[in-house]
C-alpha positions in Angstrom: 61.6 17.0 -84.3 60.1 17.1 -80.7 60.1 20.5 -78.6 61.3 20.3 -75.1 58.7 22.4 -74.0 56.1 20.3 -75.2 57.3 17.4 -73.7 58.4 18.5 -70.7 55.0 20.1 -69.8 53.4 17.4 -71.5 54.5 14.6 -68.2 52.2 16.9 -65.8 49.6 16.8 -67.8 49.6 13.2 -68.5 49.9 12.6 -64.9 46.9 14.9 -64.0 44.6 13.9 -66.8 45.9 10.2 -66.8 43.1 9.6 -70.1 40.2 11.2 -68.1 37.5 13.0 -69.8 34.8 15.3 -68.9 31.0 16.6 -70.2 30.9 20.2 -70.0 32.6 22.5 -71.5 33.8 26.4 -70.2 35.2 28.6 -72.8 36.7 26.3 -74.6 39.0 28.5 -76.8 40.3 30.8 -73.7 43.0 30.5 -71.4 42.3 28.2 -68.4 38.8 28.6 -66.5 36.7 30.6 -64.4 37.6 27.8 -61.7 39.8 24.5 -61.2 37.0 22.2 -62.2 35.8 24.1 -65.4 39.8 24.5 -66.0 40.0 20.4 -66.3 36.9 20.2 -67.7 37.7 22.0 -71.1 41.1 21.1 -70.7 40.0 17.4 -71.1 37.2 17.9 -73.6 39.4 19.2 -76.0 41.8 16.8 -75.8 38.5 14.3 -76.1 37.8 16.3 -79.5 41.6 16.2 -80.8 42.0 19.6 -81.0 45.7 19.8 -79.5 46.1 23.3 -80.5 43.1 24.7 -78.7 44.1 22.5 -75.6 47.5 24.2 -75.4 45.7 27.2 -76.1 43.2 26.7 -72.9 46.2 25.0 -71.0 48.5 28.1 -70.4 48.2 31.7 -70.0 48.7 33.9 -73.7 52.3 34.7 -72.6 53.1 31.2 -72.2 51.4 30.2 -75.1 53.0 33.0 -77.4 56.3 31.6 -76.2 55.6 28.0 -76.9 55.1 28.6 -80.3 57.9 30.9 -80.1 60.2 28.4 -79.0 58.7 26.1 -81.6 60.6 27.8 -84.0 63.3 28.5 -82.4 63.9 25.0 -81.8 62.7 23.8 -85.3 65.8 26.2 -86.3 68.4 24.6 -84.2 67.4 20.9 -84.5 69.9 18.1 -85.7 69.0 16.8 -88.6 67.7 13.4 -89.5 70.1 10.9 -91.0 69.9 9.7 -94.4 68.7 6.4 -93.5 66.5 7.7 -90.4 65.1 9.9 -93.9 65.0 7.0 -96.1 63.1 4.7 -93.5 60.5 7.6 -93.0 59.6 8.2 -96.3 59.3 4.8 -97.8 57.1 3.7 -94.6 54.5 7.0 -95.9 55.0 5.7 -99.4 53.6 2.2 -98.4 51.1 4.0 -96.4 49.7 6.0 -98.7 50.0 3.9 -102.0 46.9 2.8 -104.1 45.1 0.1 -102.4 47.5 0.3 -99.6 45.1 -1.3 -97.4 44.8 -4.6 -99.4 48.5 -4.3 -100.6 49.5 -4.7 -96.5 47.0 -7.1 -95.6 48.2 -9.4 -97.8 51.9 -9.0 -96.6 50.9 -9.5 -93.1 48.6 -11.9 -93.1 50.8 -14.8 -93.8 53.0 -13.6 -90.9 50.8 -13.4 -88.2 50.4 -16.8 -87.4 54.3 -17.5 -87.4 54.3 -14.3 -85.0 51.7 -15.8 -82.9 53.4 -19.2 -82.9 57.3 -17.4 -82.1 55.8 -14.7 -79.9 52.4 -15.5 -78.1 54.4 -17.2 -74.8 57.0 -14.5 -75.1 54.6 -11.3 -75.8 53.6 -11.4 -71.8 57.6 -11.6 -70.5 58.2 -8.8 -72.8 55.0 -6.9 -72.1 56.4 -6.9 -67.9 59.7 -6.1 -69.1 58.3 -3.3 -70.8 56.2 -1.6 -68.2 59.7 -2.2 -65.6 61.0 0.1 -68.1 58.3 2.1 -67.8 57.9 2.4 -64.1 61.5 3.0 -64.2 61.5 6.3 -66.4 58.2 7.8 -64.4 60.2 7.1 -61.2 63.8 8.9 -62.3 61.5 11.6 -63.8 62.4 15.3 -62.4 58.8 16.4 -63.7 56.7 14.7 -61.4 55.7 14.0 -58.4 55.6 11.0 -55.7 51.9 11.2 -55.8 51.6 11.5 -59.9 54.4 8.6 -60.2 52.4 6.3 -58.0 48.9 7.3 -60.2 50.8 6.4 -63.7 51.9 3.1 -61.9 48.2 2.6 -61.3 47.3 2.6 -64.5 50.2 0.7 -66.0 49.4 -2.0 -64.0 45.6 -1.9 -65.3 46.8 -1.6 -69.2 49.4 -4.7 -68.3 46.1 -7.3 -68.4 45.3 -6.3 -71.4 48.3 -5.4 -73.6 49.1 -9.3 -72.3 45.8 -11.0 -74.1 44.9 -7.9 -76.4 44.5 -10.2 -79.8 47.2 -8.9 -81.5 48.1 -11.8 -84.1 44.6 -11.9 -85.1 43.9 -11.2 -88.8 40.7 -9.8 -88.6 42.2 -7.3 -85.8 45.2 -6.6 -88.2 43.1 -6.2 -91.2 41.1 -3.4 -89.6 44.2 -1.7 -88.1 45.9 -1.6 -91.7 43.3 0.2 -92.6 43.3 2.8 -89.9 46.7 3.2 -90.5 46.4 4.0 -94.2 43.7 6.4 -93.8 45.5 8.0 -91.1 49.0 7.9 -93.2 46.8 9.6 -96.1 44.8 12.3 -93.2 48.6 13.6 -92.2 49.3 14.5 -96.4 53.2 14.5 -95.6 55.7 13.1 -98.2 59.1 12.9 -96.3 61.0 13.8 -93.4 61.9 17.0 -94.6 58.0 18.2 -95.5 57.4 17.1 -91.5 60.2 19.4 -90.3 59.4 22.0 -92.5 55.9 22.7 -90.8 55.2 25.4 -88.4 53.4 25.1 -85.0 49.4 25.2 -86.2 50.5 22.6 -88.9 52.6 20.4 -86.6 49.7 20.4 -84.0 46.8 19.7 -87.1 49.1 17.0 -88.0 49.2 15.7 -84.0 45.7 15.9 -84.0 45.5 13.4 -86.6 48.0 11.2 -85.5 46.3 11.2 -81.9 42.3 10.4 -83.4 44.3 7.5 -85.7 45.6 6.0 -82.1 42.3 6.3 -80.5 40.9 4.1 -83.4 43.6 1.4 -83.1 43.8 1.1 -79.8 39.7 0.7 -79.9 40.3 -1.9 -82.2 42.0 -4.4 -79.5 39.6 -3.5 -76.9 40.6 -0.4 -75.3 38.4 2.9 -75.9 39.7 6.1 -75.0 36.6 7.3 -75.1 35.2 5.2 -72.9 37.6 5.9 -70.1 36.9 9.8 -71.4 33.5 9.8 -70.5 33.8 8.2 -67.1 35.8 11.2 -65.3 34.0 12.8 -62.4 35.9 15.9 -60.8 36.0 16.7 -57.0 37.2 19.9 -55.3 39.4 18.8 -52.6 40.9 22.3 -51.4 40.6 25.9 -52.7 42.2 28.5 -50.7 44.6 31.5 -51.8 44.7 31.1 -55.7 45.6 27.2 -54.6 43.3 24.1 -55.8 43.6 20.4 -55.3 41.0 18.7 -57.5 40.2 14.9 -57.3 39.4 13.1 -60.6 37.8 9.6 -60.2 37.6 7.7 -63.7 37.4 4.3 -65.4 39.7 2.5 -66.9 39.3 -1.1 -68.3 36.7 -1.7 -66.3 38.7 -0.4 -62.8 38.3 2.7 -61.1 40.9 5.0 -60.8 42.0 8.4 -59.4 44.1 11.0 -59.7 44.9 14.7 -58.0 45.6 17.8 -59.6 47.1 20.9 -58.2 45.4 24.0 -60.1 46.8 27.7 -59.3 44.9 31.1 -60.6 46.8 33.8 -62.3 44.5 37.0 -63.4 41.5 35.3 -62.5 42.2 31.8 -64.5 42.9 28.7 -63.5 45.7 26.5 -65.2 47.7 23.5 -63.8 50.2 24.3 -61.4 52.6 21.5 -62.6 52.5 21.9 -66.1 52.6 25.5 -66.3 55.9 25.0 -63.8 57.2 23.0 -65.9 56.5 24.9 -69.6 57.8 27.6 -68.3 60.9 25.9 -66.7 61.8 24.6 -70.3 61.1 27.8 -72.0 64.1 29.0 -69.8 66.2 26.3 -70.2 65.7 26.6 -74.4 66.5 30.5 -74.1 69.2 29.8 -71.8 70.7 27.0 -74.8 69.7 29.4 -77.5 71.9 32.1 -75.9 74.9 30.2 -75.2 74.7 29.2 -78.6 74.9 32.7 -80.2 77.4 33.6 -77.5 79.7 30.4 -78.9 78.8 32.0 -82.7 79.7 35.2 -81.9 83.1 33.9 -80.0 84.1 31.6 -83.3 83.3 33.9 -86.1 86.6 36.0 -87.3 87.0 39.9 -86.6 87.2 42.1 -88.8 89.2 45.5 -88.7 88.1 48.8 -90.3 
Protein backbone atom coordinates (compact mmCIF):
# COMPACT_ATOMS: atom_id res chain seq x y z
CA UNK A 1 0.00 0.00 0.00
CA UNK A 2 2.94 2.55 -0.68
CA UNK A 3 2.99 4.91 -3.90
CA UNK A 4 6.18 4.98 -5.80
CA UNK A 5 5.85 8.45 -6.25
CA UNK A 6 5.70 9.26 -2.80
CA UNK A 7 8.59 7.45 -1.92
CA UNK A 8 10.61 8.01 -4.51
CA UNK A 9 10.33 11.90 -4.06
CA UNK A 10 10.13 11.41 -0.57
CA UNK A 11 14.48 10.37 -0.43
CA UNK A 12 15.20 14.15 -1.67
CA UNK A 13 13.33 15.54 0.62
CA UNK A 14 14.53 13.61 3.50
CA UNK A 15 17.94 14.32 2.38
CA UNK A 16 17.36 18.15 2.06
CA UNK A 17 15.24 18.64 5.20
CA UNK A 18 17.23 15.80 7.11
CA UNK A 19 14.54 16.73 10.47
CA UNK A 20 15.24 20.48 10.16
CA UNK A 21 12.65 22.94 11.04
CA UNK A 22 12.00 26.54 10.57
CA UNK A 23 9.91 29.79 12.29
CA UNK A 24 8.30 31.56 9.68
CA UNK A 25 5.84 30.75 7.65
CA UNK A 26 5.09 31.94 3.61
CA UNK A 27 1.81 30.90 2.19
CA UNK A 28 1.67 28.03 3.71
CA UNK A 29 -1.19 26.39 1.61
CA UNK A 30 0.36 27.46 -1.97
CA UNK A 31 2.67 25.87 -4.16
CA UNK A 32 6.34 26.48 -3.27
CA UNK A 33 7.56 30.18 -2.29
CA UNK A 34 8.15 33.56 -3.31
CA UNK A 35 11.94 32.47 -2.83
CA UNK A 36 14.23 29.35 -1.86
CA UNK A 37 14.37 30.24 1.74
CA UNK A 38 10.52 30.93 2.31
CA UNK A 39 10.12 27.63 -0.06
CA UNK A 40 11.98 25.55 2.94
CA UNK A 41 10.61 27.51 5.38
CA UNK A 42 6.86 26.42 4.92
CA UNK A 43 7.96 23.40 3.43
CA UNK A 44 9.45 22.52 6.93
CA UNK A 45 6.82 24.12 9.11
CA UNK A 46 4.24 22.06 7.90
CA UNK A 47 5.83 19.10 8.15
CA UNK A 48 6.64 20.58 11.98
CA UNK A 49 2.64 20.83 12.18
CA UNK A 50 1.92 17.25 10.66
CA UNK A 51 -0.02 18.45 7.99
CA UNK A 52 1.44 15.95 5.17
CA UNK A 53 -1.19 16.87 2.78
CA UNK A 54 -0.54 20.62 2.82
CA UNK A 55 3.24 19.84 2.63
CA UNK A 56 2.81 17.95 -0.56
CA UNK A 57 0.54 20.54 -1.43
CA UNK A 58 3.37 23.53 -0.93
CA UNK A 59 6.04 20.93 -2.19
CA UNK A 60 5.19 20.66 -5.90
CA UNK A 61 3.62 22.73 -8.50
CA UNK A 62 -0.65 22.06 -8.99
CA UNK A 63 0.18 19.80 -12.05
CA UNK A 64 2.38 17.66 -10.08
CA UNK A 65 0.31 17.65 -7.30
CA UNK A 66 -3.03 16.81 -9.36
CA UNK A 67 -0.96 13.88 -10.76
CA UNK A 68 0.23 12.62 -7.44
CA UNK A 69 -3.06 12.07 -6.24
CA UNK A 70 -3.84 10.90 -9.62
CA UNK A 71 -1.41 8.24 -9.54
CA UNK A 72 -2.60 7.50 -5.95
CA UNK A 73 -5.32 5.89 -7.38
CA UNK A 74 -4.19 4.59 -10.02
CA UNK A 75 -1.74 2.70 -8.09
CA UNK A 76 -4.22 1.86 -5.19
CA UNK A 77 -6.07 0.11 -8.32
CA UNK A 78 -3.26 -1.95 -9.46
CA UNK A 79 -1.73 -2.99 -6.02
CA UNK A 80 -1.10 -6.77 -5.06
CA UNK A 81 -2.96 -7.64 -2.42
CA UNK A 82 -2.13 -8.42 1.11
CA UNK A 83 -1.95 -12.00 2.13
CA UNK A 84 -4.19 -13.59 4.41
CA UNK A 85 -1.91 -13.83 7.17
CA UNK A 86 -0.09 -10.37 6.29
CA UNK A 87 -4.22 -9.45 6.81
CA UNK A 88 -4.65 -11.38 9.82
CA UNK A 89 -1.40 -10.04 11.55
CA UNK A 90 -2.68 -6.43 10.79
CA UNK A 91 -5.87 -6.59 12.17
CA UNK A 92 -5.42 -8.41 15.39
CA UNK A 93 -2.25 -5.97 16.20
CA UNK A 94 -5.31 -2.82 15.70
CA UNK A 95 -7.60 -5.02 17.72
CA UNK A 96 -5.05 -5.15 20.71
CA UNK A 97 -4.48 -1.53 20.08
CA UNK A 98 -7.56 -0.35 20.27
CA UNK A 99 -9.29 -2.66 22.96
CA UNK A 100 -10.68 -1.38 26.29
CA UNK A 101 -8.05 -0.61 28.62
CA UNK A 102 -5.52 -1.44 26.00
CA UNK A 103 -3.05 0.56 27.78
CA UNK A 104 -3.05 -1.33 31.03
CA UNK A 105 -3.94 -4.70 29.17
CA UNK A 106 -0.19 -4.32 27.32
CA UNK A 107 1.66 -3.07 30.16
CA UNK A 108 1.09 -5.82 31.97
CA UNK A 109 2.13 -8.28 29.09
CA UNK A 110 5.25 -6.45 28.67
CA UNK A 111 6.37 -5.70 31.77
CA UNK A 112 7.43 -9.09 32.87
CA UNK A 113 9.43 -9.32 29.63
CA UNK A 114 11.51 -6.44 29.68
CA UNK A 115 13.92 -7.36 32.09
CA UNK A 116 14.56 -10.90 30.40
CA UNK A 117 14.99 -8.62 27.10
CA UNK A 118 17.30 -6.45 28.87
CA UNK A 119 19.18 -9.40 30.35
CA UNK A 120 19.24 -11.44 26.59
CA UNK A 121 19.61 -8.24 24.62
CA UNK A 122 21.34 -5.19 26.36
CA UNK A 123 25.19 -6.43 25.18
CA UNK A 124 23.69 -7.46 21.93
CA UNK A 125 21.28 -4.22 21.22
CA UNK A 126 24.66 -2.10 20.32
CA UNK A 127 26.22 -4.95 17.71
CA UNK A 128 22.84 -4.99 16.18
CA UNK A 129 22.22 -1.23 16.35
CA UNK A 130 25.89 -1.01 13.96
CA UNK A 131 24.77 -3.75 11.95
CA UNK A 132 21.75 -1.87 11.32
CA UNK A 133 22.92 1.50 10.33
CA UNK A 134 25.69 -0.68 7.79
CA UNK A 135 22.55 -1.57 6.35
CA UNK A 136 21.53 1.65 6.33
CA UNK A 137 24.49 3.36 4.93
CA UNK A 138 24.33 0.75 2.44
CA UNK A 139 20.83 1.44 0.85
CA UNK A 140 21.47 5.47 0.95
CA UNK A 141 24.71 4.72 -0.98
CA UNK A 142 23.17 2.24 -3.87
CA UNK A 143 20.31 4.82 -3.95
CA UNK A 144 19.63 6.18 -7.66
CA UNK A 145 17.70 9.23 -5.92
CA UNK A 146 20.38 10.97 -4.40
CA UNK A 147 23.22 12.50 -4.42
CA UNK A 148 27.07 12.20 -3.29
CA UNK A 149 26.61 15.27 -1.25
CA UNK A 150 22.97 14.23 0.31
CA UNK A 151 24.31 10.47 0.86
CA UNK A 152 27.26 11.81 2.84
CA UNK A 153 24.62 14.40 4.93
CA UNK A 154 22.19 11.24 5.89
CA UNK A 155 25.53 9.36 6.96
CA UNK A 156 26.04 12.38 9.23
CA UNK A 157 23.24 12.00 10.92
CA UNK A 158 23.21 8.27 11.26
CA UNK A 159 26.18 8.37 12.88
CA UNK A 160 24.71 11.14 15.48
CA UNK A 161 21.34 8.90 16.14
CA UNK A 162 23.93 5.62 16.53
CA UNK A 163 24.94 7.15 20.29
CA UNK A 164 21.71 7.20 21.20
CA UNK A 165 19.66 4.38 19.74
CA UNK A 166 22.83 2.37 21.59
CA UNK A 167 21.93 3.69 25.34
CA UNK A 168 18.25 5.05 24.57
CA UNK A 169 16.54 3.12 27.75
CA UNK A 170 14.62 0.86 25.89
CA UNK A 171 13.95 -2.06 28.44
CA UNK A 172 12.87 0.37 30.95
CA UNK A 173 9.28 -0.02 32.27
CA UNK A 174 8.53 3.38 32.96
CA UNK A 175 9.74 4.28 29.25
CA UNK A 176 7.54 1.30 27.94
CA UNK A 177 4.67 2.14 29.99
CA UNK A 178 4.40 5.62 28.55
CA UNK A 179 5.05 4.36 24.92
CA UNK A 180 2.06 1.72 25.28
CA UNK A 181 0.18 4.38 25.80
CA UNK A 182 1.13 6.55 22.85
CA UNK A 183 0.68 3.74 20.87
CA UNK A 184 -2.97 3.02 21.88
CA UNK A 185 -4.01 6.50 21.58
CA UNK A 186 -2.41 6.69 18.28
CA UNK A 187 -3.83 3.07 17.23
CA UNK A 188 -7.36 4.63 18.31
CA UNK A 189 -6.47 8.52 16.44
CA UNK A 190 -6.00 6.30 12.93
CA UNK A 191 -9.95 4.70 13.47
CA UNK A 192 -9.00 1.81 10.94
CA UNK A 193 -10.29 -1.83 11.55
CA UNK A 194 -8.29 -4.01 9.04
CA UNK A 195 -6.13 -4.12 6.16
CA UNK A 196 -8.79 -3.83 3.73
CA UNK A 197 -10.49 -0.37 5.50
CA UNK A 198 -6.51 1.00 5.02
CA UNK A 199 -6.48 0.17 1.30
CA UNK A 200 -9.72 1.24 0.74
CA UNK A 201 -8.87 5.03 1.62
CA UNK A 202 -8.28 7.68 -0.91
CA UNK A 203 -5.41 10.17 -0.96
CA UNK A 204 -6.77 13.08 1.79
CA UNK A 205 -7.66 10.03 4.03
CA UNK A 206 -4.36 8.18 3.56
CA UNK A 207 -2.34 11.39 4.18
CA UNK A 208 -4.93 12.34 7.56
CA UNK A 209 -4.15 8.97 8.58
CA UNK A 210 0.01 9.63 7.91
CA UNK A 211 -0.36 12.65 9.79
CA UNK A 212 -1.32 10.76 12.67
CA UNK A 213 0.96 8.06 12.43
CA UNK A 214 3.85 10.73 12.04
CA UNK A 215 2.67 13.10 15.49
CA UNK A 216 2.39 9.32 17.25
CA UNK A 217 6.32 8.83 16.23
CA UNK A 218 7.28 12.22 17.32
CA UNK A 219 5.81 11.33 20.82
CA UNK A 220 7.67 8.04 21.14
CA UNK A 221 10.70 8.92 19.93
CA UNK A 222 10.47 12.03 22.60
CA UNK A 223 9.91 9.51 25.07
CA UNK A 224 13.61 7.89 24.80
CA UNK A 225 15.15 11.23 24.56
CA UNK A 226 15.01 12.34 21.09
CA UNK A 227 12.67 15.43 20.20
CA UNK A 228 11.85 16.18 16.78
CA UNK A 229 10.92 19.21 17.76
CA UNK A 230 13.79 20.19 19.24
CA UNK A 231 16.07 19.53 16.25
CA UNK A 232 12.88 21.44 14.34
CA UNK A 233 13.36 24.51 15.91
CA UNK A 234 17.10 24.73 15.56
CA UNK A 235 17.27 25.09 11.62
CA UNK A 236 18.78 28.34 10.31
CA UNK A 237 18.73 28.76 6.39
CA UNK A 238 21.54 30.36 4.35
CA UNK A 239 21.43 31.42 0.59
CA UNK A 240 24.48 30.08 -0.85
CA UNK A 241 23.80 30.84 -4.67
CA UNK A 242 20.86 32.29 -6.66
CA UNK A 243 21.29 32.90 -10.26
CA UNK A 244 19.02 31.90 -13.37
CA UNK A 245 15.92 30.33 -11.63
CA UNK A 246 18.91 28.15 -9.66
CA UNK A 247 19.29 28.22 -5.72
CA UNK A 248 21.64 26.42 -3.34
CA UNK A 249 20.42 27.03 0.16
CA UNK A 250 22.56 26.00 3.29
CA UNK A 251 20.58 24.65 6.30
CA UNK A 252 22.55 24.49 9.60
CA UNK A 253 20.56 22.62 12.51
CA UNK A 254 20.84 20.59 15.74
CA UNK A 255 20.62 17.37 16.27
CA UNK A 256 21.29 15.62 19.64
CA UNK A 257 23.08 18.12 20.84
CA UNK A 258 25.63 18.25 17.38
CA UNK A 259 25.40 20.63 14.74
CA UNK A 260 24.64 19.61 11.45
CA UNK A 261 24.17 20.83 7.82
CA UNK A 262 22.80 20.14 4.81
CA UNK A 263 22.33 21.78 1.03
CA UNK A 264 19.45 22.12 -1.00
CA UNK A 265 19.21 22.71 -4.62
CA UNK A 266 15.84 24.89 -5.14
CA UNK A 267 14.72 25.74 -9.02
CA UNK A 268 11.71 28.42 -9.87
CA UNK A 269 9.09 27.53 -12.21
CA UNK A 270 6.23 30.44 -12.83
CA UNK A 271 7.68 32.41 -10.17
CA UNK A 272 7.78 29.60 -7.30
CA UNK A 273 10.34 27.93 -5.85
CA UNK A 274 10.25 24.02 -5.24
CA UNK A 275 13.08 21.47 -4.70
CA UNK A 276 14.94 20.66 -7.63
CA UNK A 277 15.52 17.06 -6.52
CA UNK A 278 12.36 16.06 -5.36
CA UNK A 279 10.30 17.56 -7.98
CA UNK A 280 13.02 15.50 -10.45
CA UNK A 281 12.28 12.78 -8.90
CA UNK A 282 8.08 12.99 -8.48
CA UNK A 283 7.93 13.57 -11.75
CA UNK A 284 10.38 10.81 -12.84
CA UNK A 285 8.03 8.26 -11.00
CA UNK A 286 4.95 9.65 -12.30
CA UNK A 287 6.42 8.55 -15.75
CA UNK A 288 7.65 5.45 -14.89
CA UNK A 289 3.82 4.51 -13.08
CA UNK A 290 2.19 5.74 -16.52
CA UNK A 291 4.72 4.04 -18.45
CA UNK A 292 3.62 0.46 -16.16
CA UNK A 293 0.10 1.49 -16.25
CA UNK A 294 0.24 1.51 -20.09
CA UNK A 295 2.02 -1.57 -20.71
CA UNK A 296 -0.41 -3.10 -18.52
CA UNK A 297 -3.54 -2.21 -20.51
CA UNK A 298 -1.51 -2.87 -23.72
CA UNK A 299 -0.88 -6.72 -22.17
CA UNK A 300 -5.01 -6.59 -21.28
CA UNK A 301 -5.93 -5.59 -24.52
CA UNK A 302 -3.32 -8.28 -26.22
CA UNK A 303 -4.90 -11.28 -23.85
CA UNK A 304 -8.61 -10.57 -23.95
CA UNK A 305 -10.46 -12.78 -26.95
CA UNK A 306 -11.75 -11.01 -30.25
CA UNK A 307 -14.84 -10.93 -31.10
CA UNK A 308 -16.29 -11.03 -34.79
CA UNK A 309 -19.43 -9.17 -35.89
Amino acid sequence: MRLPVLRHALLPLVATLLLAGCHGKDEPAQAGGSTPEAALQSSVDLLRSGDINGLWRHLLPPADYANMRADWTLQQRHAQPDSAAQRARFSETLRKLTAPDAENTLYAELQPKLTQMQQQYQDQLPVLISVGEALLKRSIARSPSLGETQKAQLGSVLDTLLPWAQQAPWFDAAHAKQAIGVAVATARKLDIKDADQLRGLDFDATMTRYATGYAGAKQLLAIYGLSIDQTLDSVRFTPVTNSNGHAVVKLGYTLLGKPLSAEAKMVEENGRWYNEELLENARRSHARLQQQAALAGTVAAAASPVTKD
